[in-house]
C-alpha positions in Angstrom: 0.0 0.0 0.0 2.7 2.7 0.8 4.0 1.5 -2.7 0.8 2.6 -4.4 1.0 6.0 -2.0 4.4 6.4 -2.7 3.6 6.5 -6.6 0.9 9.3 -5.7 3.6 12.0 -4.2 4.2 14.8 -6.2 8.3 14.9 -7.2 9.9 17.0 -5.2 13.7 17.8 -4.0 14.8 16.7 -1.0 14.7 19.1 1.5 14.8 19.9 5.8 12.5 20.8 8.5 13.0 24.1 8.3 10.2 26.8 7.7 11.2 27.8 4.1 10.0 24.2 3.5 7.0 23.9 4.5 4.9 23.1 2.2 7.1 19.9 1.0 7.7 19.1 4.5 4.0 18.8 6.2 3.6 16.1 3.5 5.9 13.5 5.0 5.0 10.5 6.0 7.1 10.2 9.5 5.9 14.5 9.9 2.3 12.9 9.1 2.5 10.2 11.8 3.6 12.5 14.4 0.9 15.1 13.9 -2.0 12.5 14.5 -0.3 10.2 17.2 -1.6 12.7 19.8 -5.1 11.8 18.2 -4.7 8.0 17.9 -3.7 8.1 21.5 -6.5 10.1 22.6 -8.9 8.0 20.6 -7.6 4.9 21.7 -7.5 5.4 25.3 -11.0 7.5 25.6 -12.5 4.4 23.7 -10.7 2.4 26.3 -12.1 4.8 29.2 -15.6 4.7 27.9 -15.7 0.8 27.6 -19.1 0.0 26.4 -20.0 3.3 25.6 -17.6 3.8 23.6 -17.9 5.5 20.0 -16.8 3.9 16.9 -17.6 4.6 13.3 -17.8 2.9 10.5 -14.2 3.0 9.4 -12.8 1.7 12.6 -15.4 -1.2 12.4 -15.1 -2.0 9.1 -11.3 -2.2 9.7 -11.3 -4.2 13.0 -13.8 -6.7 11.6 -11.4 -7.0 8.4 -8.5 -8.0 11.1 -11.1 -10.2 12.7 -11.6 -12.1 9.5 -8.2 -12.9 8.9 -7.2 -14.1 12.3 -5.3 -11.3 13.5 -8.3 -9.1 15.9 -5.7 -7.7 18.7 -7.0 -4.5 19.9 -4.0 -2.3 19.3 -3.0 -4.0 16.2 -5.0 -1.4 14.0 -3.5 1.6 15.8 -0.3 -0.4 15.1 -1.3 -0.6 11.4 -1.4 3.2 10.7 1.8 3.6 12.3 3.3 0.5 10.4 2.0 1.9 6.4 3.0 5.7 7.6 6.7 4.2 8.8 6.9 2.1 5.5 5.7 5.1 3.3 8.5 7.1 4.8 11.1 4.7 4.9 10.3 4.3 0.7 10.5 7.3 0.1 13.9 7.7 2.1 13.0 10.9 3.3 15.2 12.6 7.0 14.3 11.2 10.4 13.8 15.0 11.4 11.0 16.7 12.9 10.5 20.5 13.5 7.6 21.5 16.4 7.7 24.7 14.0 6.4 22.1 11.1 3.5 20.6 13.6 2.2 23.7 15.1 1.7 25.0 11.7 0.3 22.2 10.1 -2.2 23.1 13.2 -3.1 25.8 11.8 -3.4 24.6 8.2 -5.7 22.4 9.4 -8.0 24.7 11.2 -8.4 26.9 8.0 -9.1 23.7 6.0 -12.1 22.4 8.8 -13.2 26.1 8.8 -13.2 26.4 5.2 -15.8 22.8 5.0 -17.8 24.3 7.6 -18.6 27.4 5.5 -19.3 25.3 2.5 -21.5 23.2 4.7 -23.2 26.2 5.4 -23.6 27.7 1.9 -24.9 24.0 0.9 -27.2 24.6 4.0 -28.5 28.0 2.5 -28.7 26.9 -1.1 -31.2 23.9 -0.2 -32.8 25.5 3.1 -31.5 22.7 5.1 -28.4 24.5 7.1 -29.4 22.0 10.1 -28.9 18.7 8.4 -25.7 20.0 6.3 -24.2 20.6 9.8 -25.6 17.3 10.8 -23.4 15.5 8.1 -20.9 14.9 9.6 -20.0 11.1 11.0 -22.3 8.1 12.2 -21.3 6.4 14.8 -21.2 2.6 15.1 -22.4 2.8 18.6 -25.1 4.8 20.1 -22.4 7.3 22.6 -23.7 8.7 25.3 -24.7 12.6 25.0 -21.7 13.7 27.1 -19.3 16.0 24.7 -16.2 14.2 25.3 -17.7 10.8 23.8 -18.6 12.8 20.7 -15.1 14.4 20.7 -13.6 10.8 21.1 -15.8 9.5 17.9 -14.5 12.9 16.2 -10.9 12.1 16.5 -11.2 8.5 15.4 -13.1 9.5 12.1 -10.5 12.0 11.2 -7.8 9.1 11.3 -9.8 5.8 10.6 -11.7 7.4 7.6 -8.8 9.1 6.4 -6.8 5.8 6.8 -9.3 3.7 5.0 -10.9 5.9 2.0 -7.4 8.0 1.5 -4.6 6.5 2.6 -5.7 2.8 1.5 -8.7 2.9 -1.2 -7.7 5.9 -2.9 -4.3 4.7 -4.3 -6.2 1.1 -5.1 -8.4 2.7 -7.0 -6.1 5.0 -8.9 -4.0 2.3 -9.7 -6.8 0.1 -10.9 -7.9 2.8 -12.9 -5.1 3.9 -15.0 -4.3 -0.1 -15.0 -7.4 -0.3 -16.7 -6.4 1.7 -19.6 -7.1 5.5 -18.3 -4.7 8.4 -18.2 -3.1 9.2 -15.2 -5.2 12.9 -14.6 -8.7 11.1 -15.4 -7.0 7.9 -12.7 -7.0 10.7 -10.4 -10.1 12.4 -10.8 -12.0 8.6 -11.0 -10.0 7.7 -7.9 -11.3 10.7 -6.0 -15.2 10.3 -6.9 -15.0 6.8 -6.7 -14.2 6.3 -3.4 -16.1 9.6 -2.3 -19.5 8.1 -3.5 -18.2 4.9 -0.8 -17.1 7.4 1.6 -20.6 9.0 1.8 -22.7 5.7 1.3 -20.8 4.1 4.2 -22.4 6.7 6.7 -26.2 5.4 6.0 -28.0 1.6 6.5 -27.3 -0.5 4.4 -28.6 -4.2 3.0 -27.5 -5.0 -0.4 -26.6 -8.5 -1.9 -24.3 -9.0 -5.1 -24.7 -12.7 -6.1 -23.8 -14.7 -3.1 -21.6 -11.6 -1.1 -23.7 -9.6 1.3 -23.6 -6.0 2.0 -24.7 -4.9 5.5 -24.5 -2.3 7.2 -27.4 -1.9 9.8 -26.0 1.4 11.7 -26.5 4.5 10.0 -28.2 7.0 8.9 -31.5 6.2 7.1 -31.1 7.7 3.5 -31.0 11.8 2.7 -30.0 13.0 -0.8 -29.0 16.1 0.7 -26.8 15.0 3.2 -25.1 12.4 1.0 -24.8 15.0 -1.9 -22.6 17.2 1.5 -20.6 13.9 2.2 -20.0 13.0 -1.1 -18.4 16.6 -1.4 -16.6 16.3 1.9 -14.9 13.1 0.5 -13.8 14.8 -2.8 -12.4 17.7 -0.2 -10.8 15.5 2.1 -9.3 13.1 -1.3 -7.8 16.7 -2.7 -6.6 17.5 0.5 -5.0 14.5 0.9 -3.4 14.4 -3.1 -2.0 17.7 -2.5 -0.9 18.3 1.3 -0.5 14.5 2.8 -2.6 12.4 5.1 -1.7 14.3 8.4 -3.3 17.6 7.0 -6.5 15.8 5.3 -7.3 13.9 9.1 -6.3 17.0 11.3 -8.7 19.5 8.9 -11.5 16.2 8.9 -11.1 15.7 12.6 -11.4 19.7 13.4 -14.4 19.8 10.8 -16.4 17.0 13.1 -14.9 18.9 16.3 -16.6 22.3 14.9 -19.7 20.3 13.9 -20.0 19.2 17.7 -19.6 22.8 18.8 -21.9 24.4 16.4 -24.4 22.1 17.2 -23.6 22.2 21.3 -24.0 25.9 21.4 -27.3 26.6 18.9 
């Protein structure tokens, strides 16, 4: 998989940590892993703190019960997993084992604008169809029911920002590219098939599901029950988030999609 990812990166010089390099920098791999480890922890162990309560969507699910299948369910092995394809990504690309706090703080910034910048499309989505409420509304579906409280919801928040990222982005995306222009597209129209492809899967994963195709079966009985509206808004988020991630690297595309579900929670908290 980091083969396919590693095909994906925009050629650039080798450069350091420094400010003047930002924008090559941020996209890292190893600079990606370190930005969201504070959210993978914090994910991990409020999932761990809230026990049965505890929030999960779809991606994380979908990604345990994959494990499951193939024999190897240990809890922390999929927290394991995102560090193991960011390490080999980086380690592929043969990039310096060198870190700035500078680098971080700003990609912190970067991806408050980003969230910020969803939101206020959200919103003009929201005005254009008269349904502001349920634009804001699209943002995850959990795989549990959580408990009101705010910091299950913030828990669920974080985990969508990395586990959706790591599933539809760093994972499907590059699959489907490469299946794309393997199938006899250019590389441009790969890209652009890539993105809506596995945006339309990115949106219809957040509502019920019961589909069969021959003998497989498609469930997926938590959800939402089906809007056009607010699957035209994910479907959109996905092609932002897929753009985000082509051009500034997974750590930007799951801090701005964590911060997005973060300002959702607000929004809706305080009106």
């Amino acid at each position: 998989m980091a083969t396919a990812a590693t095909k994906l990166e925009l050629s650039a010089p080798a450069v350091g940590p420094f400010a003047g390099d930002y924008w090559q920098v941020s996209r890292r791999p190893l600079v990606s892993l370190v930005f969201v480890a504070p959210m993978l922890v914090l994910y991990e162990v409020g999932v761990l703190a809230l026990g049965g309560h505890a929030p999960r969507n779809g991606a994380d699910v979908w990604l345990r019960s994959s494990l499951d299948v193939l024999g190897i369910g240990q809890y922390f092995l999929l927290p394991i997993l995102v560090c193991g394809v960011l390490l080999g990504w980086h380690y592929l690309r043969r990039d310096p084992w060198t870190i700035s706090p500078r680098v971080l703080m700003r990609m912190l910034a970067e991806s408050l604008v980003y969230a910020l910048a969803l939101l206020l499309l959200a919103r003009v989505q929201g005005v254009i169809f008269g349904h502001l409420r349920a634009a804001l509304a699209a943002d995850i579906t959990l795989a549990t029911h959580a408990p009101p409280g705010l910091f299950s919801r913030m828990v669920g928040y974080l985990g969508a920002g990395i586990y959706e990222e790591l599933l539809f982005r760093l994972l499907l995306l590059p699959l489907a590219i490469t299946g794309l222009i393997a199938a006899g597209l250019k590389p441009r129209a790969g890209v652009v098939g890539g993105i809506v492809l596995t945006s339309l899967l990115f949106s219809a994963a957040h509502y019920q599901l019961d589909l069969w195709f021959g003998p497989w079966h498609l469930a997926m009985p938590v959800g939402d029950a089906w809007n056009l509206f607010s699957f035209t808004f994910r479907f959109l988020a996905g092609v932002y988030f897929a753009v985000l991630f082509q051009s500034r690297g997974f750590g930007l595309a799951a801090g701005a999609h964590a911060l997005y579900d973060i300002a959702v929670a607000l929004c809706t908290q305080w009106s």
